[in-house]
N, C-alpha and C positions, 0 to 999 in steps of 0.2 A: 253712152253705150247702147241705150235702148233703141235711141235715132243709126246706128251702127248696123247694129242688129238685125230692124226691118230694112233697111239699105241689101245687106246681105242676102236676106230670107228672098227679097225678093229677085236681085239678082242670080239667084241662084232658078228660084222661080220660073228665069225667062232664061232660062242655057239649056238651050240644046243637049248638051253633054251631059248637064243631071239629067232629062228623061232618059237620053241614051240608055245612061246606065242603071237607072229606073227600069226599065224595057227589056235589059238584058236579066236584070235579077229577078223581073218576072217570068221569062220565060224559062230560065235555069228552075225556077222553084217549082212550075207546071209542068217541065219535060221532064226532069229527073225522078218531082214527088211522085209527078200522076201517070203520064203517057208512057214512062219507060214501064211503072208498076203495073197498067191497065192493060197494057198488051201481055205483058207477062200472067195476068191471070187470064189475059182472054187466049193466050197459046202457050199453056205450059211443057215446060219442059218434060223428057222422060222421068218417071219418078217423083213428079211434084204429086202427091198425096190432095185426097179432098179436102181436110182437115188443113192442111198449108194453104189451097186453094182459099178457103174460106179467111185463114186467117190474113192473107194478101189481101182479099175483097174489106174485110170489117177495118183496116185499116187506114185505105180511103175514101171511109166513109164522114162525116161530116164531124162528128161525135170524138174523132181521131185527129182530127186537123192540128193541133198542138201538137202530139207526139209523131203526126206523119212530117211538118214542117220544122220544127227545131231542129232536126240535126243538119240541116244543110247552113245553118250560121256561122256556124265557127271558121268552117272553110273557104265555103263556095261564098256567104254574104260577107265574112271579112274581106275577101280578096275586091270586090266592089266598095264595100265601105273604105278599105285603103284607098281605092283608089278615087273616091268621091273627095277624100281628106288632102288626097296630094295634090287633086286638081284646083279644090279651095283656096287651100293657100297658097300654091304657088303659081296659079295663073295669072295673077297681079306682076306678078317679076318677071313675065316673060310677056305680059303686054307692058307692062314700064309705068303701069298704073299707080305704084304707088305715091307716088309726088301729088299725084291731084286726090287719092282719100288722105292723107297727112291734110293736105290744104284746107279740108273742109273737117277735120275734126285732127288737131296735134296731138291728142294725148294720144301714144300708141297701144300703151297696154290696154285702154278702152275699147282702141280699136280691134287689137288680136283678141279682145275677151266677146266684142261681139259677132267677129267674121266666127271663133268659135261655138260661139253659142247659135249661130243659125247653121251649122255643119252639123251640130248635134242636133238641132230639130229635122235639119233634112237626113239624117241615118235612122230617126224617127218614122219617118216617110216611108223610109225604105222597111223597115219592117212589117210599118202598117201594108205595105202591098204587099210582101211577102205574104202574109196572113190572109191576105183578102183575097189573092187570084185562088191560094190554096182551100177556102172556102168557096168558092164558086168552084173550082174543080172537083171537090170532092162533093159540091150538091149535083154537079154531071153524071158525075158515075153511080150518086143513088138513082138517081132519075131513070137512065140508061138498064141499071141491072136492079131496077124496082124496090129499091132496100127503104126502109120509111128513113125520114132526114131527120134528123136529134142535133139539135148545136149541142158542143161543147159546154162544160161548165163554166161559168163568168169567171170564176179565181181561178180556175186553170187557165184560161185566156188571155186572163192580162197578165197572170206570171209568164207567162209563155211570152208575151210581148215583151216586160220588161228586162227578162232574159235576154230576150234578142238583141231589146235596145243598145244594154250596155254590153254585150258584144260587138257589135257595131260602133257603138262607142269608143270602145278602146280602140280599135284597127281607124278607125275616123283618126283620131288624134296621134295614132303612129304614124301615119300617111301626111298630117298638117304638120308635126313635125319634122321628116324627113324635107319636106318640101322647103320649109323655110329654112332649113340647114342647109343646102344646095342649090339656094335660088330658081326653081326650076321644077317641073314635072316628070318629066321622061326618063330623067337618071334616077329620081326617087321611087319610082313606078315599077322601075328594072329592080332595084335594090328591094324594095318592099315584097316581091314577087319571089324572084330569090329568098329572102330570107325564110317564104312561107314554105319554100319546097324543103331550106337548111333544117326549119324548124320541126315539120313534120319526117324529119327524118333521126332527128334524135331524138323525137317520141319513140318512133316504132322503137329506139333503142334502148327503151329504157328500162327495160323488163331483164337487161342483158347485163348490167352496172347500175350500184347505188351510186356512183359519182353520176354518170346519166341521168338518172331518175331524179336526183335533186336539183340539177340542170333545168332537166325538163320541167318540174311543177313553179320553177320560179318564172316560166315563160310566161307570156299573153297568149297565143295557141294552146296550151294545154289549157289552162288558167278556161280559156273561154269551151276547150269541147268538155271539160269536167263539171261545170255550171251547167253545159244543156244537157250533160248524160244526168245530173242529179233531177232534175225536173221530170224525166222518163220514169213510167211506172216499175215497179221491180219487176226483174225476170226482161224487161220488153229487148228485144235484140234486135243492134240496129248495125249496121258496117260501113256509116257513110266519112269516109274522111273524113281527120280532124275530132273526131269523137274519142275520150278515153275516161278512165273513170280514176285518173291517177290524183286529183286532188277532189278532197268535199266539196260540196258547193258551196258552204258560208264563205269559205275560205277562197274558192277560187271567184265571188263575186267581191271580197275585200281588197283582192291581189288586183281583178280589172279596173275597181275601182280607183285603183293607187295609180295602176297605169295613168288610166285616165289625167289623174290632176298631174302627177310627175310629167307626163310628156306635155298639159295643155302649160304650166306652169312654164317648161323649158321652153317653149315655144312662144310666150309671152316677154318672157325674158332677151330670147335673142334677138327678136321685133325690137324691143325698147332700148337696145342699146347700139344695136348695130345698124350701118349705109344698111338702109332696105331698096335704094334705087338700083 
């Protein structure tokens, strides 16, 4: 498994397709955290207030980068970590690969446990740059509009990572399972996508019906924006997609976590017993 594992990590290493989309969730994390916010305090609208000003500027300041960066996980970083997880597993079915990793390791559930486990280190990855473009953006804009640079607090940090992670985590393993259910990429990718638009539409519902509402908190999209709203200081307001506060957070980091093993489980399972060629 562990010979599995580095096989994977590093294949993944050399595709293309992960920087892709590497590249892309960096640049969604710096246009939407920093540039769409920084032009907004550098040309406010009518009516934007000093005190709003100000509180727009302290924001993306460096000291903030946890609370300016978490909320774009649930949405914007699941819809890449699905689609990181569907590419994993099912590009092997659509190269025809699998006949020659069986050849060189039979046992399969070793093998699905460590093409898994190097998908979760690369959703890893992907956090870690999440974080890290959003720190360097936000050491710009003190630099820029002369504000002194304070990092973050170290436990607010790595909570703030580990939130992320296992958000990405779950959507990773939604995405490896759809994939190996459908032999295939493209149709899991459409379906994965879809469901994020189905999903986030019976949140907005759910404020309308208790049958809704209990719907919604057994989701993985609510499940993951109620983990990074719980992480946010009280009072802080935030309106980025995906974000609600309809489950706690113990609870909605038990419920990702359940994901996680139920889908990496199922997905184990149907590698090991079924024609994977």
């Amino acid at each position: 498994m562990i010979r599995i594992f580095r096989v994977e990590l590093a294949k993944l290493g050399r595709w293309p397709a992960f920087w892709a989309l590497l590249a892309l969730w960096a640049t969604l994390a710096v246009m939407f955290g920093y540039v769409s916010e920084y032009l907004a305090y550098l040309t406010p609208a009518a009516g934007v207030t000093a005190a709003q000003q100000q509180a727009t500027l302290a924001a993306m300041l460096p000291s903030g980068v946890v609370d300016k960066e978490i909320p774009g996980y649930p949405l914007f970083g699941g819809v890449i970590a699905l689609a990181l997880g569907a590419l994993t597993a099912g590009s092997d079915f659509g190269w025809g690969t699998w006949t020659t990793i069986l050849l060189q390791d039979p046992a399969r559930v070793r093998v699905a446990v460590g093409k898994l486990g190097a998908l979760f280190v690369a959703v890893a990855g992907q956090a870690a740059v999440g974080f890290g473009v959003a720190g360097v953006a936000s050491i710009v804009v003190a630099l820029a509009q002369r504000q002194p640079i304070v990092a973050p607090a170290l436990g607010d940090l790595l909570v703030g990572l580990a939130v992320a992670w296992l958000i990405l985590t779950a959507w990773a393993a939604v995405g490896a399972l759809l994939a190996t259910l459908l032999r295939s990429t493209a149709v899991p990718l459409g379906i994965g996508f879809a469901y994020l638009l189905v999903e986030r539409l019976v949140a907005s519902l759910a404020d309308r019906s208790d049958v809704i509402a209990t719907v919604a908190r057994a989701l993985p999209g609510t499940n993951a924006g109620s983990l990074a709203s719980s992480i946010l200081p009280a009072g802080f307001a935030v309106s980025a997609p995906g974000m609600n506060s309809l489950v706690g957070g113990g609870e909605a980091a038990v419920v990702l976590a359940a994901y996680v093993l139920a889908t990496s489980a199922i997905t184990c399972a149907v590698i090991a017993r079924r024609d994977v060629r």
